[in-house]
TORKOL-4160 file (C-alpha; in steps of 0.2 Angstrom, whole numbers, padded with zeros to 4 digits, m for minus):
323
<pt num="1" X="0114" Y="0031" Z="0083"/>
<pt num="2" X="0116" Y="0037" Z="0064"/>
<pt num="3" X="0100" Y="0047" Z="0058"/>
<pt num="4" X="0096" Y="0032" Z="0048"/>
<pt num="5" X="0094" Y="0019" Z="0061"/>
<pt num="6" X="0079" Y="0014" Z="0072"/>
<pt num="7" X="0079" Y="0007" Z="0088"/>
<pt num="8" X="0076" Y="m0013" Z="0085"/>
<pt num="9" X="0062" Y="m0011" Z="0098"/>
<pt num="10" X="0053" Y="0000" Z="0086"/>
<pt num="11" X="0053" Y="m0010" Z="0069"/>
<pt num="12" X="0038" Y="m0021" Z="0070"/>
<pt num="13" X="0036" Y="m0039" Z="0064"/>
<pt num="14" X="0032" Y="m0040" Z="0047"/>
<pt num="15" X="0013" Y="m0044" Z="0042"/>
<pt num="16" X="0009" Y="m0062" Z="0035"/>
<pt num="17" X="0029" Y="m0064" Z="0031"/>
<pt num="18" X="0027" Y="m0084" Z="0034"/>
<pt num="19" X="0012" Y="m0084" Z="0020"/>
<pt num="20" X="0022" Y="m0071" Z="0011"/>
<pt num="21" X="0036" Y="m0083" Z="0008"/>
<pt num="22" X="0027" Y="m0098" Z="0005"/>
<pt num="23" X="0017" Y="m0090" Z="m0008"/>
<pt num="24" X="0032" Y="m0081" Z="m0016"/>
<pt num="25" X="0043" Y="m0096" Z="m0015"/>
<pt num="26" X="0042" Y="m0107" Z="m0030"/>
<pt num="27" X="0045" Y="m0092" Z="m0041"/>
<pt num="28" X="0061" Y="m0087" Z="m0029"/>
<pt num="29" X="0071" Y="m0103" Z="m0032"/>
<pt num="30" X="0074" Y="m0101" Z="m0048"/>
<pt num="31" X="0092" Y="m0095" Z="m0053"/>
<pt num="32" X="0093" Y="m0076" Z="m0056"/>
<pt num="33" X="0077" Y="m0076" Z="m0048"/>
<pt num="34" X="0072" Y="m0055" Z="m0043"/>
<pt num="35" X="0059" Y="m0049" Z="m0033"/>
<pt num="36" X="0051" Y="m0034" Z="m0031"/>
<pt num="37" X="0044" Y="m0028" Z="m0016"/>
<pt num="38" X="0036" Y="m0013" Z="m0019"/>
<pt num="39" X="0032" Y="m0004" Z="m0003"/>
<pt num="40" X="0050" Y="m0008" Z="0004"/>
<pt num="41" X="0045" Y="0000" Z="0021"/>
<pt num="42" X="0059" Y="m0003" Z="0033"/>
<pt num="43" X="0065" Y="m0019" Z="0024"/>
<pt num="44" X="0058" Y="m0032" Z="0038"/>
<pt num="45" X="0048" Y="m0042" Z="0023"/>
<pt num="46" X="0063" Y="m0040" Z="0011"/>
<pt num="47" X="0077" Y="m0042" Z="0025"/>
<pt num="48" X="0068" Y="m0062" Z="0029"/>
<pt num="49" X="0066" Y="m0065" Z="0009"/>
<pt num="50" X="0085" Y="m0061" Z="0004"/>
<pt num="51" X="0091" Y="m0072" Z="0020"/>
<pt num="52" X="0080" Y="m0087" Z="0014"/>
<pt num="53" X="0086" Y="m0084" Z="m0004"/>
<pt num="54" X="0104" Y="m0082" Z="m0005"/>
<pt num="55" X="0107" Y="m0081" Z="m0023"/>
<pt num="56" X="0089" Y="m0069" Z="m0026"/>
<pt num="57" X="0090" Y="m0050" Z="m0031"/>
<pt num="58" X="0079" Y="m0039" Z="m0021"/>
<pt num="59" X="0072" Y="m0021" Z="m0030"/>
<pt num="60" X="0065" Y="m0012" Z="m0016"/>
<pt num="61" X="0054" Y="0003" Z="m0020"/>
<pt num="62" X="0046" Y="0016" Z="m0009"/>
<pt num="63" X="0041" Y="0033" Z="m0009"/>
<pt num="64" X="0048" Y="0038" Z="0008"/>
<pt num="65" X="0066" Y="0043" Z="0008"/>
<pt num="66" X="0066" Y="0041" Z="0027"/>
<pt num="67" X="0059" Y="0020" Z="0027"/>
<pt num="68" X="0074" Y="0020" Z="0011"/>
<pt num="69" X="0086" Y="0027" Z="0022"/>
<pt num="70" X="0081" Y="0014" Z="0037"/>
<pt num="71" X="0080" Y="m0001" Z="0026"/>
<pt num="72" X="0096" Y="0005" Z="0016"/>
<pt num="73" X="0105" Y="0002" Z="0035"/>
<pt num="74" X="0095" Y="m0014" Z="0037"/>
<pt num="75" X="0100" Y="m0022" Z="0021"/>
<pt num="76" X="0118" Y="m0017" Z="0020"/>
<pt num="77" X="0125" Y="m0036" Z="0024"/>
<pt num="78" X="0116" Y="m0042" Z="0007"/>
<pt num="79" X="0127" Y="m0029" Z="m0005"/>
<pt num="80" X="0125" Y="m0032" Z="m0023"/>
<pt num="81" X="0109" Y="m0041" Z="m0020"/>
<pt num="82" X="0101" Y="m0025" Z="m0017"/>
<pt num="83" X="0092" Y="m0012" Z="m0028"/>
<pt num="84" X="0083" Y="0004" Z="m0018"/>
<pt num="85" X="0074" Y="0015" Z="m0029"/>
<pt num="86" X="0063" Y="0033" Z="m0023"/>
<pt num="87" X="0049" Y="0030" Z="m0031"/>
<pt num="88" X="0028" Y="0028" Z="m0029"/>
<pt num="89" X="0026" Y="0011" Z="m0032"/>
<pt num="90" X="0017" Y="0013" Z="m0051"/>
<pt num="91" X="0033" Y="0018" Z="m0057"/>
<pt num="92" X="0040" Y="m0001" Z="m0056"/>
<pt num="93" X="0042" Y="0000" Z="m0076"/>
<pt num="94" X="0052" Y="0012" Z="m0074"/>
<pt num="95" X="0063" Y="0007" Z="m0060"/>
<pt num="96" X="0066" Y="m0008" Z="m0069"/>
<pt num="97" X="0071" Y="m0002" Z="m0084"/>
<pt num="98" X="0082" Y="0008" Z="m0075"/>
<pt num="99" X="0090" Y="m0006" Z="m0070"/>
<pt num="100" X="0089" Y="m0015" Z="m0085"/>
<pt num="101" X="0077" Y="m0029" Z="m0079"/>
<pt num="102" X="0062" Y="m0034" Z="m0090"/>
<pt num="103" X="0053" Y="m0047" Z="m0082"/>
<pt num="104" X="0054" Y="m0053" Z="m0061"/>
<pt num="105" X="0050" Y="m0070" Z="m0052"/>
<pt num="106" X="0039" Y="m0060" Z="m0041"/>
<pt num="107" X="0032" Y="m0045" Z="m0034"/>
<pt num="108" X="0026" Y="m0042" Z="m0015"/>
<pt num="109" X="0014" Y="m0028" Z="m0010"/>
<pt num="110" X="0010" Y="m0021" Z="0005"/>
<pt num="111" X="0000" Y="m0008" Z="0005"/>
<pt num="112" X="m0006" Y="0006" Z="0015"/>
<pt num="113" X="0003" Y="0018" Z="0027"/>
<pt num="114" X="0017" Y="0010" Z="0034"/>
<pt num="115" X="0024" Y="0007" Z="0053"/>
<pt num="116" X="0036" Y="0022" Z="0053"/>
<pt num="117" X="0023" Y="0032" Z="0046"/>
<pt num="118" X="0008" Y="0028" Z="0060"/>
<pt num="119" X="0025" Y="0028" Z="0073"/>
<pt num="120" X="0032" Y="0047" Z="0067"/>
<pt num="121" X="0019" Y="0056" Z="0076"/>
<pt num="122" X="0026" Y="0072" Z="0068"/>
<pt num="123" X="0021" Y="0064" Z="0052"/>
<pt num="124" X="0002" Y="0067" Z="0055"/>
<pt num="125" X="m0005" Y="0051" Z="0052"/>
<pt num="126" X="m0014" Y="0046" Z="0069"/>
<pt num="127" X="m0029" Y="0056" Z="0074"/>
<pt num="128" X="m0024" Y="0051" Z="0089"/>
<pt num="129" X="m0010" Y="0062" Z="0094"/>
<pt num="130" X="m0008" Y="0081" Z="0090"/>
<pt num="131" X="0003" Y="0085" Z="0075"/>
<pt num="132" X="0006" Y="0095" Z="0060"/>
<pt num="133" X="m0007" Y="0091" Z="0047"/>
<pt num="134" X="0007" Y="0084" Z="0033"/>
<pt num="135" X="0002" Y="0065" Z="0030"/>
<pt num="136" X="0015" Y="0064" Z="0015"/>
<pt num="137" X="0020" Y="0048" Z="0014"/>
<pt num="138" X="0036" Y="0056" Z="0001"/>
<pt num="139" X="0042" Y="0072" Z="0011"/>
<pt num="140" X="0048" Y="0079" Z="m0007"/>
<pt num="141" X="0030" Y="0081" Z="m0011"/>
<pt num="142" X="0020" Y="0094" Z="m0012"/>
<pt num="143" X="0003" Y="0091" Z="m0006"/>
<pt num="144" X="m0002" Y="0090" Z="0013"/>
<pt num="145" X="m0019" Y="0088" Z="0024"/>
<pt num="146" X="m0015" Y="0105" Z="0028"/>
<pt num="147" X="m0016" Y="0113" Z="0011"/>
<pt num="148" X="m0031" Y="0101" Z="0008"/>
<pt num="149" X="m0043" Y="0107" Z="0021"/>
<pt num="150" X="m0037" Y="0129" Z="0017"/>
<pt num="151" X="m0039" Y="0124" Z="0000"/>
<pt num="152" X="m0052" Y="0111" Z="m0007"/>
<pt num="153" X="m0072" Y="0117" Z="m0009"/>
<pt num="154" X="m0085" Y="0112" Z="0004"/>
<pt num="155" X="m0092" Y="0102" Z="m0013"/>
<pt num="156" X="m0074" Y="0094" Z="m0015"/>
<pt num="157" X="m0071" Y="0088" Z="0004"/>
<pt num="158" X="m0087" Y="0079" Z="0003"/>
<pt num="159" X="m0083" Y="0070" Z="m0012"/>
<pt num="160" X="m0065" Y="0064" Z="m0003"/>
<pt num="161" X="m0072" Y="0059" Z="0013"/>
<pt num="162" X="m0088" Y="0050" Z="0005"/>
<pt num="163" X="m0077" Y="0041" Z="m0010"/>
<pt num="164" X="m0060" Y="0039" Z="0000"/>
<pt num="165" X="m0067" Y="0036" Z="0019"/>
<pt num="166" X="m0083" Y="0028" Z="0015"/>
<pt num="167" X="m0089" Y="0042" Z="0028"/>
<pt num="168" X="m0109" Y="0046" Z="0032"/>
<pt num="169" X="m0107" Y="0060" Z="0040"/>
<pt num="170" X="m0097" Y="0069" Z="0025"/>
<pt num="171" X="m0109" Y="0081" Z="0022"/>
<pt num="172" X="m0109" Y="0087" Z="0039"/>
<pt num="173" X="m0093" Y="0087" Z="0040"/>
<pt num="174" X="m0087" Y="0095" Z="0024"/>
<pt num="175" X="m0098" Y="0108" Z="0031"/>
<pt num="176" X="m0090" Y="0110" Z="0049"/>
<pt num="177" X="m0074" Y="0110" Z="0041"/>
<pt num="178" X="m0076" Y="0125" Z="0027"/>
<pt num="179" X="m0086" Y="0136" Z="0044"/>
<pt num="180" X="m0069" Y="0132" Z="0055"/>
<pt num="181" X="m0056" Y="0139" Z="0044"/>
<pt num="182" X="m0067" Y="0157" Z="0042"/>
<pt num="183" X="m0060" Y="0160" Z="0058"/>
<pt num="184" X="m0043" Y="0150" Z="0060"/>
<pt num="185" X="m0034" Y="0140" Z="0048"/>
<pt num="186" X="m0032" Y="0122" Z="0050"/>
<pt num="187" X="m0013" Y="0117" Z="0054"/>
<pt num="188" X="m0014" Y="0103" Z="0069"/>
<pt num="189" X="m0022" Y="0087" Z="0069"/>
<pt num="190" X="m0032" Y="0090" Z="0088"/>
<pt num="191" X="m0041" Y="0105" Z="0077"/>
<pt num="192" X="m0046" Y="0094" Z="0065"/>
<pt num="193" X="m0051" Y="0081" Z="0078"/>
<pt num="194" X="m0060" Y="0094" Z="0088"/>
<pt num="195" X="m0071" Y="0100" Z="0073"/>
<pt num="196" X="m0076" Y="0083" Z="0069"/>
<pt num="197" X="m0080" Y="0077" Z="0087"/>
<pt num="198" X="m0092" Y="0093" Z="0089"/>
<pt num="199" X="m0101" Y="0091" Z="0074"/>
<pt num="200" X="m0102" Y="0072" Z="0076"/>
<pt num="201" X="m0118" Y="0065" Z="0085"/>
<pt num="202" X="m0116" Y="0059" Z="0103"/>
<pt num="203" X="m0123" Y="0042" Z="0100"/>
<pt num="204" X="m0112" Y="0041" Z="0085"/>
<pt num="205" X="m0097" Y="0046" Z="0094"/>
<pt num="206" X="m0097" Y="0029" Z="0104"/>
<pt num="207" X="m0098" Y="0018" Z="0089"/>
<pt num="208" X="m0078" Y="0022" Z="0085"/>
<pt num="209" X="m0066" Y="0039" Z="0084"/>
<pt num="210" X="m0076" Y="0051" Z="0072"/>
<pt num="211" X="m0060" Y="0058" Z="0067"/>
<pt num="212" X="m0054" Y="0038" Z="0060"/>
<pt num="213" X="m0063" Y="0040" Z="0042"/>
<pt num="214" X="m0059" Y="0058" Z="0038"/>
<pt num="215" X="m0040" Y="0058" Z="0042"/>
<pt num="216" X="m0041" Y="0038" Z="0033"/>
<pt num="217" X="m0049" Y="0051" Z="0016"/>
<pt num="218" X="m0038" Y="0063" Z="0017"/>
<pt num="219" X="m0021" Y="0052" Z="0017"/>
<pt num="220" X="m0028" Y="0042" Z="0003"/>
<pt num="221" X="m0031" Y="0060" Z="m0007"/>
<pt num="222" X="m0015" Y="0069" Z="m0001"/>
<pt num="223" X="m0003" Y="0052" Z="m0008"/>
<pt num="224" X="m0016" Y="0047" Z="m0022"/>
<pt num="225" X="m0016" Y="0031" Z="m0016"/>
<pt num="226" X="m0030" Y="0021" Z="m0025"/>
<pt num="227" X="m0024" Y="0031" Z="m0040"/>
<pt num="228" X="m0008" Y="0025" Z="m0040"/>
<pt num="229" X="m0012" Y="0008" Z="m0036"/>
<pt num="230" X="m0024" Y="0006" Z="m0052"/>
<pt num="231" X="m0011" Y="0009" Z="m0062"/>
<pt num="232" X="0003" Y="m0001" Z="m0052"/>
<pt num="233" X="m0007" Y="m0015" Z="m0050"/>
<pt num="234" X="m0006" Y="m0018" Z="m0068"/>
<pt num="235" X="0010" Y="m0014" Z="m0071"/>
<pt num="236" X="0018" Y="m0025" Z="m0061"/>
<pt num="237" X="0009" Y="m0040" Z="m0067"/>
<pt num="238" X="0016" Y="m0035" Z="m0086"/>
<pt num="239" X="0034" Y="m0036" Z="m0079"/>
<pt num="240" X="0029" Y="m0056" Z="m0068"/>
<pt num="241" X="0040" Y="m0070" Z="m0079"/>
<pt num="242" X="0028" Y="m0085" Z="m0084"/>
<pt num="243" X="0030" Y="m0095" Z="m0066"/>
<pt num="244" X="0033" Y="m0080" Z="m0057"/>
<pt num="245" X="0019" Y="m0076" Z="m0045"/>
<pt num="246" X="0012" Y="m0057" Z="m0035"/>
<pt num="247" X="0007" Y="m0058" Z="m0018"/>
<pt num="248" X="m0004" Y="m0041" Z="m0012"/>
<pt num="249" X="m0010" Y="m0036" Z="0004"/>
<pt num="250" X="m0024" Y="m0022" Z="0006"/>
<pt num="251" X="m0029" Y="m0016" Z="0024"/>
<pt num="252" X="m0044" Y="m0007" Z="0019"/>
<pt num="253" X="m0059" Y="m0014" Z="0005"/>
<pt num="254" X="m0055" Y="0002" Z="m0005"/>
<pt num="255" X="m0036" Y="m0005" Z="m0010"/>
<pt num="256" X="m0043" Y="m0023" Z="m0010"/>
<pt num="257" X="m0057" Y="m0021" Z="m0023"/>
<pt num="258" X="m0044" Y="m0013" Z="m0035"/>
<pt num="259" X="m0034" Y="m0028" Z="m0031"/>
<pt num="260" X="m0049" Y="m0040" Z="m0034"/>
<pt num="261" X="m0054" Y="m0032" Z="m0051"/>
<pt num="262" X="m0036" Y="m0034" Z="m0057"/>
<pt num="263" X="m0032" Y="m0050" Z="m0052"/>
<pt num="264" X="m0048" Y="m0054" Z="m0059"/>
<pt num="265" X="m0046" Y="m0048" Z="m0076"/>
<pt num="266" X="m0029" Y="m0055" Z="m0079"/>
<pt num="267" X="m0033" Y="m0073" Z="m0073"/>
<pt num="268" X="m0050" Y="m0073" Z="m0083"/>
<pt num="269" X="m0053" Y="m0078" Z="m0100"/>
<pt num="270" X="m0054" Y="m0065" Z="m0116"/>
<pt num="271" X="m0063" Y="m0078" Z="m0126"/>
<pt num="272" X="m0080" Y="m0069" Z="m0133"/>
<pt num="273" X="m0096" Y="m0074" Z="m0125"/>
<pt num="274" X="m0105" Y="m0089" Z="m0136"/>
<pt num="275" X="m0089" Y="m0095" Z="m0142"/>
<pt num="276" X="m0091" Y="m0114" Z="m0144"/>
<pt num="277" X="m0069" Y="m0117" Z="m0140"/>
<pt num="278" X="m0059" Y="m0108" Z="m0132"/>
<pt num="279" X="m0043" Y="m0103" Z="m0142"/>
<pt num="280" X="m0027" Y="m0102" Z="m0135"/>
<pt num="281" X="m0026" Y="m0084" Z="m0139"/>
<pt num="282" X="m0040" Y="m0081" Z="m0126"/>
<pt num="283" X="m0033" Y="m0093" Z="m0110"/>
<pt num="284" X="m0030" Y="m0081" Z="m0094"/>
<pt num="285" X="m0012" Y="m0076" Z="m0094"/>
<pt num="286" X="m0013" Y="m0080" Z="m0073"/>
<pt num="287" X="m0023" Y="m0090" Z="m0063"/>
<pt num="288" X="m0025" Y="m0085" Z="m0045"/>
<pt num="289" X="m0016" Y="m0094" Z="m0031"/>
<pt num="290" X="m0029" Y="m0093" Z="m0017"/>
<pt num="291" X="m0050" Y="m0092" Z="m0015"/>
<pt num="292" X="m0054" Y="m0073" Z="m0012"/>
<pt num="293" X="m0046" Y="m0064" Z="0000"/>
<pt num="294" X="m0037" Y="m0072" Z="0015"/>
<pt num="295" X="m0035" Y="m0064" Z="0033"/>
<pt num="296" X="m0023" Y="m0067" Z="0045"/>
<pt num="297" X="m0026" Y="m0082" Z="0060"/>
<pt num="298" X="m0030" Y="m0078" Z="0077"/>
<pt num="299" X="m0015" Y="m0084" Z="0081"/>
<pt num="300" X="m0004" Y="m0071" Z="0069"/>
<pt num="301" X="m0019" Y="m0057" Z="0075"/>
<pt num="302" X="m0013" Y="m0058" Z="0094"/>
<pt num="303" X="0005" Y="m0060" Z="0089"/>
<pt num="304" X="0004" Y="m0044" Z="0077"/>
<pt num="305" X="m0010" Y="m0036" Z="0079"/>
<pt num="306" X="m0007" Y="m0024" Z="0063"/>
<pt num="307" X="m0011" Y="m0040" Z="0053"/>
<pt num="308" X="m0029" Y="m0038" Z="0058"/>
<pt num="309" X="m0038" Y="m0030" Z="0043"/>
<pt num="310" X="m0025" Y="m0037" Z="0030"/>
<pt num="311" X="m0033" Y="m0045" Z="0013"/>
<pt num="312" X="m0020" Y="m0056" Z="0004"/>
<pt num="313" X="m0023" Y="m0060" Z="m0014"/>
<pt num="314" X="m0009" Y="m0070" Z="m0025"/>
<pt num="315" X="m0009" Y="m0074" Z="m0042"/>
<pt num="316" X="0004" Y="m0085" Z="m0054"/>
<pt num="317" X="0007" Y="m0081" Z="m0074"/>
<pt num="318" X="0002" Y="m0096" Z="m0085"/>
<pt num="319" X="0008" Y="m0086" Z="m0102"/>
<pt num="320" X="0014" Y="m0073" Z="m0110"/>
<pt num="321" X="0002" Y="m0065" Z="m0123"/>
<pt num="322" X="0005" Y="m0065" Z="m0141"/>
<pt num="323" X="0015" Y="m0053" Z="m0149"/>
């Protein structure tokens, strides 16, 4: 088996790709229709896209070189309808331009840490299972969990466990953590989940993993994930053609509300409070496709049980703003 390859056993069925495709659709017929999927992954929602579309271009972005590699191998039966581009996903300007594309029918995100990332148990995700403290979702950067916990302030891990994993217990932990590494640097995960399961209450320790909202903070800090998504967010829907539509899904209320307040503001009017008639100068440039957030069925839950937290939001553009 070639280094890029994955066993078929282990590439796992595509979140909400059904609802994906319905909502993407209408935008995706159109001739020269491309699409951006934005978190590429291993290709399972572009791979089921570019075989119900045979005349669309797919721009695939993603900041792991190893999920570019897989999907690269997964994608190869749709040559010249295929762009792969290394990048975090707020650089879709300039992937684009690179490419010479200026406006898309659509643009699909799906956010969060991916399969092969949760799966790669030297990768450092999963609380779970002992591993190096990495959690880079690109392997060509610098920062790691490791470098995080030797080096932040006690004062700086509370901020990211509070603001990042919504954690209670930050303090405490921040605390536990700064005491640990006097006497041994941090370098596995099982320390790390060690630490935090001793200084973690016993009653609270039955409500859930202790370790879940510190090691959710520290991969949102170590890939500046809701950074990057503030700013991707709205890049993506300058580049959306009038017609073309953005389909997001969010796993955890942290991704979703940037979604939500972005979403908002681009399908919301501009026209200044008190204003007796709206002008056409002020009419929302998109208008959103579904009520709030959707959530997978029960039925797509106990078929894929990754789809359990997902949040999808879609919106359409109406207009272009005047030059």
């Amino acid at each position: 088996m070639a280094s890029n390859e994955i066993p078929s056993n282990e590439i796992h069925t595509p979140v909400l790709l059904e609802r994906c495709v319905e909502l993407l659709a209408p935008a995706l017929t159109k001739p020269g229709a491309v699409l951006v999927d934005a978190t590429l992954g291993m290709g399972g929602h572009a791979k089921a896209i570019l075989s119900r579309f045979p005349e669309l271009t797919l721009v695939g972005l993603d900041r792991d070189t190893e999920a570019l590699a897989i999907a690269e191998e997964r994608l190869k039966g749709f040559a010249g309808r295929v762009h792969l581009v290394h990048t975090v996903y707020d650089g879709i300007g300039d992937a684009l331009d690179g490419l010479g594309i200026t406006e898309v029918a659509g643009v699909l995100f799906d956010l969060g840490v991916s399969s092969l990332q949760i799966d790669r148990v030297e990768r450092g995700f999963s609380y779970s299972k002992d591993a190096p403290l990495d959690m880079r979702m690109d392997g060509t950067a610098g920062l790691t969990a490791e470098s995080i916990l030797a080096d932040y302030s006690e004062r700086d891990l509370k901020r990211i466990f509070q603001d990042y994993g919504e954690e209670k217990l930050s303090a405490r932990y921040a605390k536990a953590i700064v005491e640990a590494r006097e006497t041994i640097p941090f370098v596995r995960s099982a320390q790390l989940v060690d630490v935090i399961t001793k200084a973690t209450p016993v009653a609270i320790q039955r409500l859930g993993h202790p370790a879940k909202r510190v090691f959710q903070a520290l991969r949102i800090e170590v890939n500046q994930e809701l950074a990057v998504l503030e700013r991707a967010i709205p890049a993506a829907l300058d580049r959306v053609q009038v017609g073309g539509r953005i389909v997001v899904m969010a796993y955890q209320s942290l991704e979703d509300r940037i979604v939500k307040r972005a979403l908002a503001a681009a399908s919301g009017s501009t026209a200044p409070a008190g204003l007796p008639v709206e002008l056409p100068e002020h009419k929302p440039l998109f208008t959103l496709l579904l009520r709030g957030a959707e959530l997978a069925s029960d039925e797509e839950k106990a078929l894929n049980p990754r789809a359990t937290p997902v949040r999808l939001r879609a919106a359409v553009r109406l207009r272009r703003a005047a030059a």
